[in-house]
N, C-alpha and C positions, 0 to 999 in steps of 0.2 A: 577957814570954813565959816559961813555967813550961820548964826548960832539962832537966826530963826527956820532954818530950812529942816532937820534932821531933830525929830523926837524917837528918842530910845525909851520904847515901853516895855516893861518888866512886870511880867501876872505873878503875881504870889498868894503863895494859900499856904500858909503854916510852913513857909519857906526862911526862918531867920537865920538858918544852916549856911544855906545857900547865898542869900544876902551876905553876911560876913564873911563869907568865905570868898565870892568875886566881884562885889560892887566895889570893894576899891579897885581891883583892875579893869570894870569898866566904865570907871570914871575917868580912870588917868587915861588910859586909851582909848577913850572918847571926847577927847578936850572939842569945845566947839558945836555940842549938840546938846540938847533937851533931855534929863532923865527924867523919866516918870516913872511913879510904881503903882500900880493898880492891886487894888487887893484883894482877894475873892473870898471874903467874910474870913478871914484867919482867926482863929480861937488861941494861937499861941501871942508871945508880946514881940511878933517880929516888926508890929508899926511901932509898938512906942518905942523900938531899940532903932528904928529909922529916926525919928523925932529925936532922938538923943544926939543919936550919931550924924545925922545927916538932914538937919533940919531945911537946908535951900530944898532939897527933891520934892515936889509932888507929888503928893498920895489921893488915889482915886479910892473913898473904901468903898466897897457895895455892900447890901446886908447879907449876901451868902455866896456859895461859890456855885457859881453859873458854870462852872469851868474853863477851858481854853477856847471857845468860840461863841460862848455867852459871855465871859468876863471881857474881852476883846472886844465884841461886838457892842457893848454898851460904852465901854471905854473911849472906842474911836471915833466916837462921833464927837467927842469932847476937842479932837485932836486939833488945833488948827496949822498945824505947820505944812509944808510944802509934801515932806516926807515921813515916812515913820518905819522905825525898825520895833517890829516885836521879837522880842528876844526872852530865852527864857532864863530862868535865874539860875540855872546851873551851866553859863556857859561861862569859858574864860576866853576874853577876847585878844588876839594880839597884837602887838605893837603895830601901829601903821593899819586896822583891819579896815577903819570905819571908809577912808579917802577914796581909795578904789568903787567899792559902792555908792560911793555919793558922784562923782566922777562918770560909773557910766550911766547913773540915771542923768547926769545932768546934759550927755554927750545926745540922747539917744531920749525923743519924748518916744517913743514907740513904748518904750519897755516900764509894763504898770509892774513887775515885781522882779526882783531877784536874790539869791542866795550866796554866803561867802560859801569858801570850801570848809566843810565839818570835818574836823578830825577829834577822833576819842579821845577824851581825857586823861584816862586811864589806860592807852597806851598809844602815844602821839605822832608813833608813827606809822600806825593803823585809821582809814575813816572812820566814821563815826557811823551807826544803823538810820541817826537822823537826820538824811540825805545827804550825806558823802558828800558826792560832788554834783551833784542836781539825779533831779530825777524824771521817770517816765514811768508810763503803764501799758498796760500790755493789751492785747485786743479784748479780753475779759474784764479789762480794770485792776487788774495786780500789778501793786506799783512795784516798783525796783529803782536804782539808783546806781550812776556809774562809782563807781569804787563799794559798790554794796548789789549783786544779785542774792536775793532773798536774804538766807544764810549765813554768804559768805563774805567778808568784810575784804578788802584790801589793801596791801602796804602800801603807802603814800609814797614812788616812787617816781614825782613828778609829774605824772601821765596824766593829769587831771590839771594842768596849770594855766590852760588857757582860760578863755572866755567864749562860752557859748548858751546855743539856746535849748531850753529844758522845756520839759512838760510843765512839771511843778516844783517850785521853790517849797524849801523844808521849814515847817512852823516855826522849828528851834531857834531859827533867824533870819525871819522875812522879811525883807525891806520893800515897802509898796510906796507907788505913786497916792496919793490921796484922793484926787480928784478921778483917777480911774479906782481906786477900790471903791468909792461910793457909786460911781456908775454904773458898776455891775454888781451892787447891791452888796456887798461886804460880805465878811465873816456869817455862814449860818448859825443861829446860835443854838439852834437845834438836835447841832451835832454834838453836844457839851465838849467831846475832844476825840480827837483822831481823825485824820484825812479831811478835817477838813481846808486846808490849805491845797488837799486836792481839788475839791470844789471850785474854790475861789481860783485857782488857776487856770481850770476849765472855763470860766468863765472871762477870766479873763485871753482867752482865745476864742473865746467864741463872740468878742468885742474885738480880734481882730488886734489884741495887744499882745507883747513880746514879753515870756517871762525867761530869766538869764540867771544864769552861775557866771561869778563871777573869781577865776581861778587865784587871782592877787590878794584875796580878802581869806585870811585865814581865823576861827574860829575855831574853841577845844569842846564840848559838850560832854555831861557826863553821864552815858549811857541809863536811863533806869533813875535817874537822880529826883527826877521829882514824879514820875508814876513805875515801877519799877515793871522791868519787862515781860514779867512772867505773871503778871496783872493780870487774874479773871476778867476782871472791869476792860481792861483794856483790850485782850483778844473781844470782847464781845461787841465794842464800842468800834475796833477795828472792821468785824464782818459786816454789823450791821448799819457802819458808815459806808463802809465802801458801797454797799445794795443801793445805798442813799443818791448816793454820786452819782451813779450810773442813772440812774432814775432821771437823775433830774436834769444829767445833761446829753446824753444818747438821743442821736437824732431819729423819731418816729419810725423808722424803716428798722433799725436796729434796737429797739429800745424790748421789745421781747425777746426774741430771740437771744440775745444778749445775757439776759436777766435769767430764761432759764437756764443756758448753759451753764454759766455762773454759782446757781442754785446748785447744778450737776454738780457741778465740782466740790462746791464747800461739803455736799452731801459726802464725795467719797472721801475729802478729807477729812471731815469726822466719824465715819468709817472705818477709817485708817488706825484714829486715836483711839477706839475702841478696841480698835486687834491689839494694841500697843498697852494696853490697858487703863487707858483715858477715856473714863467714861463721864467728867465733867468738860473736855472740851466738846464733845458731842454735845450738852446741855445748854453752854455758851451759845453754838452755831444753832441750834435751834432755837432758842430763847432770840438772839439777834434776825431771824428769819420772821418768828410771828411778829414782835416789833418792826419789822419792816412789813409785813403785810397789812395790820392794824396802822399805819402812817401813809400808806399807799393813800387816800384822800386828800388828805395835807401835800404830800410831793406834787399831787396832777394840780394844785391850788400853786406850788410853786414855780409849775412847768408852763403854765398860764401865766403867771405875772409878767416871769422872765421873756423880755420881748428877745434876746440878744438871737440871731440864725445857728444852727446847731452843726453845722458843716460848714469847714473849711479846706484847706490847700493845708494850712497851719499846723491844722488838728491831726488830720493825716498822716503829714510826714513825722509825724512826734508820738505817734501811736505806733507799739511794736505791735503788728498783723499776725503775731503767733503768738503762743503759749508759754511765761516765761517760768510757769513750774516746771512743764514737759522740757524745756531745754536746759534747767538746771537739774531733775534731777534725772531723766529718763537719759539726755543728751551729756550728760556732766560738764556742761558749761558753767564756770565758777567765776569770769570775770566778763565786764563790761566790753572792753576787746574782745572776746571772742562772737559778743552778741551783735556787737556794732559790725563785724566781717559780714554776717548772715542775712543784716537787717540790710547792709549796701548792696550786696550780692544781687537779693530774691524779692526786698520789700523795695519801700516808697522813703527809707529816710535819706533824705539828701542834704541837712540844713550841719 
């Protein structure tokens, strides 16, 4: 592997956990590529235990933590190599993961990003919630993932082994072309974290490029390891990213519509949490709703910039045209097969 083509960038924020615990395994299992660690202002001494331990790596420090699409987005423009995987510091990679990813960007200029297969750390023969085996969104914007609809995670029982093409590649280990992530304007850094690597894949089809799972390339993630799942921060940064997404990449003709059904829905899922006696995720979905209303100025300043056409043939077949809460919980559909049977049947996915 030519050692100027493939930089592995690593975000850390008070991550020296994580660092010890799998940068040796993805050093050794990445013989041939670029580490970098980027640091998003860390207050503990995981830079000087790098400096100690690992003085060749590259440390980017910034003065605070922008998060996952802030710390990224300042990061990458530093990057000069062909390719770059961001990865996060709680994955462990395995043997043989990185070649296949580098193999089919090198096969195929079409494809600005793609993902190995995620499987759970914690228990490995399970995927992982951060994108399994690629992912997709559903006509409202509710992402899912083949070996993960919403909830439901699935046993890694081969079924996911090929290579094919997704919606969106998972943050946890995205490998992008370079010269198309700058093209369609990179990482938001707006979104400080969550979905935004939906964004970026959005737009990278709405340029008309290919984003790919790649079934050969196996990585272990540890669920919750560096924001943990049941994160206030995070449900709120979830709802209120996603409203984001939608905004800014929905083509004119659906771009309300869209948004209030959307709005419907989160409404009655916090609704829901209220009957259940969650009366702070109802605060979360509201708190993420006025932030998106108070930023609507900003998003139409960024739906103006962005030149890229907002329909395609691409975008289409990669969109599930139903409801993928109503078909998991109302339909009791719990895997990726039974939704790909309904979607060949009735919809548009043909790829």
């Amino acid at each position: 592997m030519n050692p100027t083509k493939v930089s592995i960038v690593l975000l850390n924020w008070n991550g020296k956990y994580w660092l010890e615990k799998f940068l040796p395994s993805i050093i050794t299992n990445s013989v041939g590529s670029k580490i970098v660690v980027a640091d998003n202002g860390s207050t503990d001494d995981s830079i000087a235990w790098l400096k100690d331990n690992y003085p060749a790596i590259e440390i980017f420090k910034l003065k605070k933590n922008f998060g996952y699409a802030g710390g990224y987005a300042i990061v990458l423009k530093e990057i000069k190599t062909k390719y770059c995987i961001l990865m996060n510091t709680d994955i462990e990679p395995a043997e043989g993961w990185l070649e296949p990813l580098l193999n089919m960007m090198e096969k195929d200029e079409a494809i600005a990003a793609l993902q190995p297969k995620i499987l759970s750390y914690q228990n490995k023969e399970k995927f992982d919630y951060a994108g399994a085996a690629g992912g997709f969104i559903d006509l409202l914007g509710i992402p899912f993932c083949r070996g993960r609809i919403l909830d439901v995670l699935e046993v890694d029982n081969g079924q996911y082994d090929d290579d094919k093409e997704i919606f969106w590649a998972s943050g946890a280990c995205l490998m992008v072309r370079m010269n198309d992530y700058h093209f369609v304007g990179g990482l938001d850094k707006d979104y400080f974290a969550h979905m935004e690597e939906i964004d970026l894949c959005w737009r990278f089809h709405r340029a008309k490029k290919k984003v790919m799972y790649c079934g050969k390339s196996i990585v272990f993630h540890v669920n919750g390891g560096t924001l943990r799942s049941g994160s206030p921060k995070k449900h709120y940064l979830n709802f209120r990213n996603s409203l984001y997404t939608l905004f800014k990449n929905l083509p004119p003709k659906k771009l309300f519509v869209t948004i209030f059904l959307r709005l419907v829905q989160d409404g009655l899922a916090g609704l829901k949490m209220v009957l259940k006696g969650d009366v702070t995720m109802l605060w979360l979905i509201f708190k993420a709703h006025i932030s998106f209303y108070l930023h609507i100025p900003d998003l139409l300043k960024k739906r103006k910039a962005c030149k890229l056409p907002y329909e395609n043939e691409q975008i289409a077949n990669l969109t599930l045209q139903k409801n993928i809460i109503w078909l998991r919980y109302f339909k009791k559909y719990k895997t990726f097969k039974e939704i790909e049977k309904i979607w060949r049947s009735e919809l548009r996915y043909n790829v």
